[in-house]
BAKE-678260 format. One record per residue (C-alpha): residue in one letter; x, y, z. Coordinates in Angstrom, 2 decimals, padded with zeros to 5 digits. Layout:
N
{residuo->a	u->X	v->Y	w->Z}
...
***
This chain:
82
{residuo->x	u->000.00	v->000.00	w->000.00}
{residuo->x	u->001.39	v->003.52	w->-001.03}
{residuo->x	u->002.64	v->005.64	w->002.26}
{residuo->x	u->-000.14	v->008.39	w->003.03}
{residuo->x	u->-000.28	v->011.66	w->004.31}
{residuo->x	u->-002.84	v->013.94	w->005.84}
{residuo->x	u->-004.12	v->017.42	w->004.13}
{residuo->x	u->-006.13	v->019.67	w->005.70}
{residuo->x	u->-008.53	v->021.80	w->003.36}
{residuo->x	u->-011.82	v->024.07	w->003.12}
{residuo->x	u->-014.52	v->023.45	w->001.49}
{residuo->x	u->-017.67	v->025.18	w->001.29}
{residuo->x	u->-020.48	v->023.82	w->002.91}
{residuo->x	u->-022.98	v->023.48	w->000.01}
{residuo->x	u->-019.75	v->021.15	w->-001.65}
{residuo->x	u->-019.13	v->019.09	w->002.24}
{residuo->x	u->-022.86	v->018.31	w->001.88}
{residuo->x	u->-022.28	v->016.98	w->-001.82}
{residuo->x	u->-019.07	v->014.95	w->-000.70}
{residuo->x	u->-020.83	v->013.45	w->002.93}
{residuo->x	u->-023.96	v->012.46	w->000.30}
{residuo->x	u->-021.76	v->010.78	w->-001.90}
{residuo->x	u->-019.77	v->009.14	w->000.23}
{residuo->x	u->-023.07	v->007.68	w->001.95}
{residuo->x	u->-024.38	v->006.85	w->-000.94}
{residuo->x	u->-021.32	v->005.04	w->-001.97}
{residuo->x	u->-020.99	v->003.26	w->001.38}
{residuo->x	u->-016.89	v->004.84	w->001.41}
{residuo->x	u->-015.74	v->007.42	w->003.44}
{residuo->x	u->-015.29	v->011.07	w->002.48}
{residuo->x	u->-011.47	v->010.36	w->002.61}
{residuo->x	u->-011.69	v->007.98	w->000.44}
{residuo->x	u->-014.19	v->009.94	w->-001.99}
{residuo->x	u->-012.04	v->013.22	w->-001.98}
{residuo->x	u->-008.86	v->011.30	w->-002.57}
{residuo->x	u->-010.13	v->009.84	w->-005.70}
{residuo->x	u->-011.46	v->013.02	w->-006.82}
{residuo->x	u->-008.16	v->014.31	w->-006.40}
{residuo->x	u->-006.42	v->011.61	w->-007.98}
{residuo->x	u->-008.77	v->011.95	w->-011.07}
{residuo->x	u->-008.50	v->015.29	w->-011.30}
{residuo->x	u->-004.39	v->015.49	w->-011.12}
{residuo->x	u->-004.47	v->012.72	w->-013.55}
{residuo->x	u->-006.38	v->014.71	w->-016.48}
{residuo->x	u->-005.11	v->017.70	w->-015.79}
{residuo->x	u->-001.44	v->015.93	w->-016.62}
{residuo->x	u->-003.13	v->014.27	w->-019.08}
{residuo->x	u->-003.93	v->017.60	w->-021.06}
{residuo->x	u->-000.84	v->019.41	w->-019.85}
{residuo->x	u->001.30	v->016.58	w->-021.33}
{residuo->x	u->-001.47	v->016.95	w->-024.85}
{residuo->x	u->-000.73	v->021.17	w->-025.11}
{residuo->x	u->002.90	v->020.55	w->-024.56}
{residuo->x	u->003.34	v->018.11	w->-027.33}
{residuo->x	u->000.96	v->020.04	w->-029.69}
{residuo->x	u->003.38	v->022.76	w->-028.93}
{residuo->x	u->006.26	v->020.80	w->-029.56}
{residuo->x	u->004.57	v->019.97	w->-033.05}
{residuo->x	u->003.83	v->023.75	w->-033.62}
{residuo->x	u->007.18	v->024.54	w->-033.31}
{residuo->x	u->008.31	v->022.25	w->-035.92}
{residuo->x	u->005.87	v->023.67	w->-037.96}
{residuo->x	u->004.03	v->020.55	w->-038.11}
{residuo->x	u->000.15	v->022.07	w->-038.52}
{residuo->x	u->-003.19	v->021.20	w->-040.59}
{residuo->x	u->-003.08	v->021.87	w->-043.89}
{residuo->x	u->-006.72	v->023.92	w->-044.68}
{residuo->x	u->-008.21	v->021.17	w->-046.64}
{residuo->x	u->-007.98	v->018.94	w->-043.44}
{residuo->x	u->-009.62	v->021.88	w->-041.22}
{residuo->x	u->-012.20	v->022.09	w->-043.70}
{residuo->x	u->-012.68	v->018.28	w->-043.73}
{residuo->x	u->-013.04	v->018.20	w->-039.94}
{residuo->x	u->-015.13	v->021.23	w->-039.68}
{residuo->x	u->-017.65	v->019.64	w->-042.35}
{residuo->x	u->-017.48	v->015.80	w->-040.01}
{residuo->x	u->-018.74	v->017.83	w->-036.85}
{residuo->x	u->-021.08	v->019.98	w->-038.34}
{residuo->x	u->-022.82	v->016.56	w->-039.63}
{residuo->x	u->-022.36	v->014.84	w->-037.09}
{residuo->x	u->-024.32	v->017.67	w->-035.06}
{residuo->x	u->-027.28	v->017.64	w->-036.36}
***
């Protein structure tokens, strides 16, 4: 099991309420609830960090969409929308 640690934070008490009926709900404690909302949340946010950084990377080696390929992708979401 990984080592853990304790943080201390504030929550508002409209969000508390959300996380205590959750965690009932989910028969886990808040603890455990929080922490994985945590864990998802630094995982996706690294996630797209690590996405703008290598689109960046690409951008600077002048690696972009030609305009027929915007135009083609434009064209797939505007069907697919309606």
């Amino acid at each position: 099991m990984a080592e853990t640690s304790v943080l201390t934070l504030r929550l508002d008490s409209h969000l508390k309420a959300q996380l205590d009926r959750l965690s009932k709900a989910t028969q886990r404690s808040r603890s455990f609830v929080a922490a994985e909302a945590i864990r998802e949340y630094v995982a996706l946010n690294q996630w797209q960090i690590g996405e703008v950084r290598k689109a960046l990377r690409e951008a600077d080696r002048g690696e972009f969409a030609t305009s027929q390929q915007v135009q083609r992708t434009i064209k797939k979401w505007k069907r697919r929308a309606r």
